[in-house]
N, C-alpha and C positions, 0 to 999 in steps of 0.2 A: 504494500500500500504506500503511497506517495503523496504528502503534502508539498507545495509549492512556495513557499510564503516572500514575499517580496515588497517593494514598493514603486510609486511610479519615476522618481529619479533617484540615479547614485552622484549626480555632481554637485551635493547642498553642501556650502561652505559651512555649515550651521552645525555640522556633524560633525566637525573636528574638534577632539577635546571631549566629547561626550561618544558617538558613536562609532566615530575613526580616531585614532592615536592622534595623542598631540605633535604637531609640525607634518602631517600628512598634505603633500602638495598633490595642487589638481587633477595630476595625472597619476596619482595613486589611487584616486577612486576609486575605480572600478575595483580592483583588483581588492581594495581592502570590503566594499561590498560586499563581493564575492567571494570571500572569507567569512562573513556571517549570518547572508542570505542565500537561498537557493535559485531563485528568480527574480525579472524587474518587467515590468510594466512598458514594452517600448515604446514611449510616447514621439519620441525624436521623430521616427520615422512617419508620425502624422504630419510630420511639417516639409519631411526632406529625406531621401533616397540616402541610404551611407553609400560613402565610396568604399572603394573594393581596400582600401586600405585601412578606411575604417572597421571594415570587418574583419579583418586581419588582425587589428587591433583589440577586440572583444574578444577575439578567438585565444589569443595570448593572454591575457589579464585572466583567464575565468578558468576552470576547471571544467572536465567533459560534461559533469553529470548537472550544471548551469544550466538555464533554461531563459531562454530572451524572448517574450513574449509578445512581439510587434506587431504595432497597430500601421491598420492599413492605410496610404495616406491620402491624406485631405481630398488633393484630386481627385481621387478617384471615389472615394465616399461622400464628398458632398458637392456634387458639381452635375445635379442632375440624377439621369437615367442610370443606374450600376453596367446593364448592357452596353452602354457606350464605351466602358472601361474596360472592359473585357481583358483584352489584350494587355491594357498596361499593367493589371491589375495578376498575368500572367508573369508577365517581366519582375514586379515587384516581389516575387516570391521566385522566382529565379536568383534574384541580387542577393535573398537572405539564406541560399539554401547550403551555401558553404558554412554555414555553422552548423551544420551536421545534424549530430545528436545535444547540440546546443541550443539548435530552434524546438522550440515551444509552443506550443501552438497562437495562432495573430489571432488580432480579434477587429471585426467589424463594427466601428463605430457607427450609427445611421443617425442622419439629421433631426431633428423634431419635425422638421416638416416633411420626412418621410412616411408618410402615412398608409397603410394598410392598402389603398387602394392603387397601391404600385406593389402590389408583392407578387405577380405573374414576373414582371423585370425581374425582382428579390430571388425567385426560384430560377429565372433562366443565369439569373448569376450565382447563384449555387452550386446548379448542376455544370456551369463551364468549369469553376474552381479547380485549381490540380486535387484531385483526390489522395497524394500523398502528404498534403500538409494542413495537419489540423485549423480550423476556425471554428470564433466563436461572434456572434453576432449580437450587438448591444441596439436595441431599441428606445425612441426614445421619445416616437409620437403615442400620447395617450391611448388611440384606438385600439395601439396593438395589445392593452392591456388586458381587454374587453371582450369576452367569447361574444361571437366565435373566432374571431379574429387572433386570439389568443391562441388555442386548440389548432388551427391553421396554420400559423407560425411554428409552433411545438413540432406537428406532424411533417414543416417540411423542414426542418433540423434535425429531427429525428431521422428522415427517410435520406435524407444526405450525412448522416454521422456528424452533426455538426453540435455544437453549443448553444444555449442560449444566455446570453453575459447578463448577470442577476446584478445592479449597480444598488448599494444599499445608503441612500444620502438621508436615513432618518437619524443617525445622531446631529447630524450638524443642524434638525427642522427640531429636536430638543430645544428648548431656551430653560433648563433649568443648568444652575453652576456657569451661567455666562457671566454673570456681575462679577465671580471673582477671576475673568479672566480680562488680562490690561494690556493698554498698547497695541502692538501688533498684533497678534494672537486673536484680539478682539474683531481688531479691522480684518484681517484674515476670515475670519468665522463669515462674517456677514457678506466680503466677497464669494464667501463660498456658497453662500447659501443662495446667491442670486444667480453664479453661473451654473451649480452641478443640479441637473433635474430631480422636480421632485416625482416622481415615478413609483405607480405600485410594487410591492417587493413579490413576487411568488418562489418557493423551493422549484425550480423549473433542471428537470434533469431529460435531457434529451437527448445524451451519448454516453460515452465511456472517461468524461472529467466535466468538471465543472470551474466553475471561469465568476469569481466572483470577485469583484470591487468595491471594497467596505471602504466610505468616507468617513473615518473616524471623529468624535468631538477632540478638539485639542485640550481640554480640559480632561486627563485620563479617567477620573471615578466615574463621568455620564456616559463611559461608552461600558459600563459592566452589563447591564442586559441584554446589548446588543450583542455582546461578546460570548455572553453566553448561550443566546439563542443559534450563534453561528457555529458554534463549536460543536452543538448536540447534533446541527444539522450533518456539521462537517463530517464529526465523526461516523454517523449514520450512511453519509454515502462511501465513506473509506470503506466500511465494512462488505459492499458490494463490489469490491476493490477499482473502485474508479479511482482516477487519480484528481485530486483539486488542486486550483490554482488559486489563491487568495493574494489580494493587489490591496496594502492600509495605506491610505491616505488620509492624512491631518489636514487641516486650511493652513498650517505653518509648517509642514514638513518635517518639523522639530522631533515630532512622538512616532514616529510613522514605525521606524523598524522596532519601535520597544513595545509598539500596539503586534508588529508582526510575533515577537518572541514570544510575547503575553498567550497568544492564540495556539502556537506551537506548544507549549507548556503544558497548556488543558486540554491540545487535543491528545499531547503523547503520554497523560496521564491515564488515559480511557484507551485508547488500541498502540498497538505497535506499528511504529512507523518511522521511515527514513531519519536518520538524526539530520539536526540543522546543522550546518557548518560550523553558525556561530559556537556548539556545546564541544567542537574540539579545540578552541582555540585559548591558548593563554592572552588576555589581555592586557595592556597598562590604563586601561579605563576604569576607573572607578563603576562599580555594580549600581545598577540603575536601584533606585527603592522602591520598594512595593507600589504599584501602580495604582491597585485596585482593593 
């Protein structure tokens, strides 16, 4: 059985001294990351293509058993019709496929104003998809939330092996423990709450993993319920040995990997599963405190 756990960036200068060793330069990143997570979130590639030397680059900082989980980009998810993309959208998973057993399964970000009444497109760009590299598809207009439209969606991710990416932004719609959070953190919170959707949550399992995006509160004690509702789930689908992939996200980036280990902890307390990278490493970081 196989937990994932990761976040959506490894280049937060914020991290040094608490999450990366103190005097860790930029271009240690990765690789110090990748020493205590098992996965990351590729967000990069929503905005821009790597070059063939930046993948080279990834390939050398990380370890085999690293998983780069890249989103597909901008272009071609929101510029329209999916079938116009077809072909680029072929090439894009070409560029990433020399990470080997390092690629992770991508995932399909879709517009809000992608609406249910384009999912004939949605399925013709399904079935063109390379069938050797996993997707998972994140939804994000209302409708699709709503049977039958919902049941339709499931059935054709299910019939092409695919995911459906379950985005969970109900801690950040909490407003309890905001007052003691100050400064940034606060301004953070609120931006976050106006860009990341507020979308119904379903347990939606429609292959062999699951692809979930927990936006965490940056205040650690209001994200315990959530933490715990995901854990029983988590653990519940490991058991059918799927593998998950869990993406913490904080509005300040600050908590993100200590929300990731929080998760690991309780789910490897309940089944046996892959250790995290971080429990073999010696650190010079001081132990984070009880979060929760």
């Amino acid at each position: 059985m196989s937990l994932y756990l990761g976040c959506p960036v490894w280049s937060f200068k914020g991290w040094v001294g608490n999450f990366y060793p103190k005097g860790t330069k930029s271009n240690q990143f990765l690789f110090e990351y990748a020493k205590r997570l098992n996965t990351i979130e590729g967000n990069t590639t929503f905005y821009a293509i790597p070059a063939v030397k930046t993948i080279a680059n990834w390939i050398e900082q990380t370890p085999e058993t690293f998983k780069f989980c890249a989103k597909i980009p901008k272009a071609i998810s929101h510029n329209g019709k999916l079938v116009d993309y077809i072909d680029r959208a072929i090439e894009f998973t070409n560029v990433m496929k020399p990470l080997a057993s390092r690629l992770g399964p991508m995932f399909l970000q879709l517009p809000p104003s992608y609406s249910p009444k384009l999912i004939d497109d949605l399925a013709k760009f399904l079935e063109s998809f390379p069938k050797d590299v996993r997707l998972g598809v994140e939804v994000r207009h209302l409708d699709w939330f709503d049977d039958p439209n919902r049941k339709m969606l499931n059935a054709l991710l299910t019939e092409n092996k695919m995911a459906r990416v379950v985005i969970d932004t109900r801690p950040i719609r909490n407003m309890a423990g905001d007052e003691s959070i100050k400064d940034s953190a606060y301004e953070s919170l609120l931006e976050a709450r106006e860009r990341k959707p507020d979308v119904p949550v379903f347990e939606e399992q429609t292959t062999d993993f699951t692809f979930l995006r927990y936006i965490g509160h940056p205040e650690m004690s209001q994200n315990t319920v959530w933490v715990e509702e995901w854990v029983e789930r988590i653990v519940n689908q490991l058991s059918t040995k799927s593998e998950a992939y869990v993406f913490c996200h904080t509005p300040d980036n600050y908590l993100a990997p200590y929300l990731c280990k929080e998760i690991y902890g309780r789910v490897a307390s309940q089944v046996k599963i892959n250790s995290l990278p971080w429990n073999d490493i010696e650190s010079d970081i001081p132990k984070q405190a009880n979060l929760f």
